[in-house]
N, C-alpha and C positions, 0 to 999 in steps of 0.2 A: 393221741398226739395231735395238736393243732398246728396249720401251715399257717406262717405267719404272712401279711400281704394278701392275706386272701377275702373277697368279699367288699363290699358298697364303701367299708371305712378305709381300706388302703385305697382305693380308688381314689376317694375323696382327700385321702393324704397327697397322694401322686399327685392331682390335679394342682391342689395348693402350693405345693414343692413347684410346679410346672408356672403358677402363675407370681412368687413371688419373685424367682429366677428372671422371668418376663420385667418386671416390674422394675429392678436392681438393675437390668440393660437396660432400660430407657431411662434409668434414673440417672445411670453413667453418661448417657447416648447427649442429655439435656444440658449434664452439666461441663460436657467438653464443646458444645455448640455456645451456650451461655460464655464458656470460657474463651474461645475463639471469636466472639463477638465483641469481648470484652479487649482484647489484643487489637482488633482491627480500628476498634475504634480510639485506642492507643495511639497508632498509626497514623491512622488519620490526623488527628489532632497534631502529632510530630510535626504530620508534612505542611501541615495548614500552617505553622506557626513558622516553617522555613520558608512557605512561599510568601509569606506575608514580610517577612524580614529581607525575603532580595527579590520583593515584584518588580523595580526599577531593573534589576543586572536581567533577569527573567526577560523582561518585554525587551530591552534595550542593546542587551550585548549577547550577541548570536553563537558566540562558543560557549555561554554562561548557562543559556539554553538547550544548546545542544547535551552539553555537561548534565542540566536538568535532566533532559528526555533518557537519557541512558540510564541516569540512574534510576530512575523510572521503570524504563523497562526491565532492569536488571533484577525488580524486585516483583515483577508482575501485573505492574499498574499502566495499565492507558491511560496517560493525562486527556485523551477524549474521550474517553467513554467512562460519565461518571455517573451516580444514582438518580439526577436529575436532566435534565433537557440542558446541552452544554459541556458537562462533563467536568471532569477537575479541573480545568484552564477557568472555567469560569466561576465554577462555585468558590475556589482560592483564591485567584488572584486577578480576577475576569479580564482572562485574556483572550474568552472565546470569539470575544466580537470583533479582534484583531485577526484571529484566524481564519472566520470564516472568510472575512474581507478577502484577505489574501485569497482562497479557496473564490469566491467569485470571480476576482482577478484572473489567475491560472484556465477559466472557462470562458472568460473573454477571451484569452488570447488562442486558447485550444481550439473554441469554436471556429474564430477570425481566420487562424492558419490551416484548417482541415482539409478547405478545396487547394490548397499547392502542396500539403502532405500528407493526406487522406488520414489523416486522424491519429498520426506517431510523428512527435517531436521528441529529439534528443533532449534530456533533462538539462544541460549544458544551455541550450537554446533558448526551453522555456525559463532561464533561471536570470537568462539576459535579457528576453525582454520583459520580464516582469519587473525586474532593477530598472529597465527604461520608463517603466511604465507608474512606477511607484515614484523616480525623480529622487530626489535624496533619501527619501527613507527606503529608498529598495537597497543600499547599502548594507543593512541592516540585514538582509534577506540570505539564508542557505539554502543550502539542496535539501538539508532536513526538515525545514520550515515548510514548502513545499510537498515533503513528503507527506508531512504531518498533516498537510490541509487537505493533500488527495485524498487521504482517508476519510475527511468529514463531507466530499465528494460522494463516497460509495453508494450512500443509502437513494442518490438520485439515478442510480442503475443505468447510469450512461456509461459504463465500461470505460469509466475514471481508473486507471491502474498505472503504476509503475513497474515496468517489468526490464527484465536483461535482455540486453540483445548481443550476442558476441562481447559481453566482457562492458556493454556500458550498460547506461543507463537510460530505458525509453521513457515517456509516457504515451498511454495511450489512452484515448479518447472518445475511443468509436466501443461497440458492444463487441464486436465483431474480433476473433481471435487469429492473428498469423499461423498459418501450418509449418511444417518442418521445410517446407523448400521454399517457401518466401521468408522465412530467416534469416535461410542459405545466401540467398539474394542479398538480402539487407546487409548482413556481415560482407558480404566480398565487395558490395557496392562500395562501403564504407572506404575499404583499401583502397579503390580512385576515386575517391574524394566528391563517392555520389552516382558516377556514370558506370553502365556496365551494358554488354552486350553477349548475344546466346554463344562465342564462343567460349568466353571466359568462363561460362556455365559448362560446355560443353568438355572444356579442356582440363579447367581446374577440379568439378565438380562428378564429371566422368557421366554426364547426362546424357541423352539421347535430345537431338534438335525437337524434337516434338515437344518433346518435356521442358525444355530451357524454354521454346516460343510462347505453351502453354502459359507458362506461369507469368512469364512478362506481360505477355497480354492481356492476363485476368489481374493482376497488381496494376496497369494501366486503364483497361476500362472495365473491367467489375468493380474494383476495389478502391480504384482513384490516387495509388499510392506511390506512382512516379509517371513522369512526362514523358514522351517520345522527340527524339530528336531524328528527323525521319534524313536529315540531310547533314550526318557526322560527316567529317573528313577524313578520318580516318577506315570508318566500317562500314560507312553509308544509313548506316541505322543504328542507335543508340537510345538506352534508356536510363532516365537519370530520376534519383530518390531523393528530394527535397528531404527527407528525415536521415540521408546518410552524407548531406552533405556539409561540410565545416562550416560554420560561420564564424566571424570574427566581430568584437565590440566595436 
């Protein structure tokens, strides 16, 4: 009786079974990457042919825009971040060098305001003096336009960010990140219109005066990110957050 499988020729069958199985996965592995290549650049060509058809509503009408970017993101795409230097705004419809403009704009005016609000403007604020600053064509300008440019911001690692603060919207400007009770600060400031003092800490917050003085004091002079009003009328000492206070056009 002979066992069958046995010996240098099954071996060598095994192996060949083991490498054309190999061979049939990468053969599938190429031809769904080929195939997916082939879709993307489908796509591509879609979008290239829509941004070319409304580049005028694109650059000019700011809900048309917005409209764009969402549908955009809806499908995965960063219109900035494209295979070349620029990104899809420019390789489509070259809109990058309107962008970045703005995006330099926005760091004029971040830098100019830092020393009266240590490096957090309400997006509200920067959204109005960039409109000033722009003259008529800041008309044309949203909070998403803005948002869009802080992003092409990031890669100069100045801690360009837009982030929440109690329900709005900041930017900030500096590297440097708020902890959990200069937030605290920030939010209740907001509610008087900017000014706040260690009871309102104390009262609303349930702090201890050490911890209410602590913080105000390092948000005043470590930090730069509100003024002292040493002679209130009311408390005798008050401090007030240039980034929590209203301003009006």
């Amino acid at each position: 009786m002979h066992r069958r499988g046995v010996g240098l020729a099954a071996f060598d069958r095994q192996e060949q079974s083991n490498k054309s199985f190999a061979n049939l996965s990468s053969a599938l592995s190429q031809s769904q990457v080929d195939h997916l290549h082939s879709q993307l650049n489908q796509f591509r060509s879609a979008l290239a042919h829509f941004a070319s058809a409304h580049r005028d509503s694109i650059k000019n009408d700011p809900s048309f825009r917005h409209a764009f970017q969402q549908m955009c993101s809806s499908i995965g795409v960063d219109p900035l971040a494209g295979p070349r230097k620029g990104g899809w705004w420019a390789e489509l419809f070259g809109l990058s060098d309107w962008q970045y403009e703005l995006g330099v704009q926005i760091v004029d005016i971040c830098v100019s305001t830092r020393e009266g609000n240590g490096g957090m403007i309400e997006m509200s604020e920067l959204l109005r003096l960039v409109t000033k600053l722009r003259g008529i064509d800041g008309n044309m300008i949203t909070e998403d336009d803005i948002f869009q440019s802080i992003k092409t911001l990031q890669p100069l690692g100045a801690g360009y960010q837009v982030v929440d603060i109690g329900g709005r919207k900041m930017v900030r400007s500096v590297v440097k990140e708020m902890d959990e009770d200069q937030t605290a600060v920030l939010v209740l400031a907001r509610e008087g219109g900017g000014r706040i003092v260690e009871d309102q800490l104390i009262q609303q917050k349930k702090w201890t005066r050490d911890r209410a003085c602590n913080v105000l004091e390092n948000m005043l002079l470590r930090d730069g990110l509100c003024w002292l009003d040493a002679q209130d009328e009311h408390s005798g000492r008050a401090y007030w957050l240039p980034s929590a206070m209203q301003w009006e056009f």
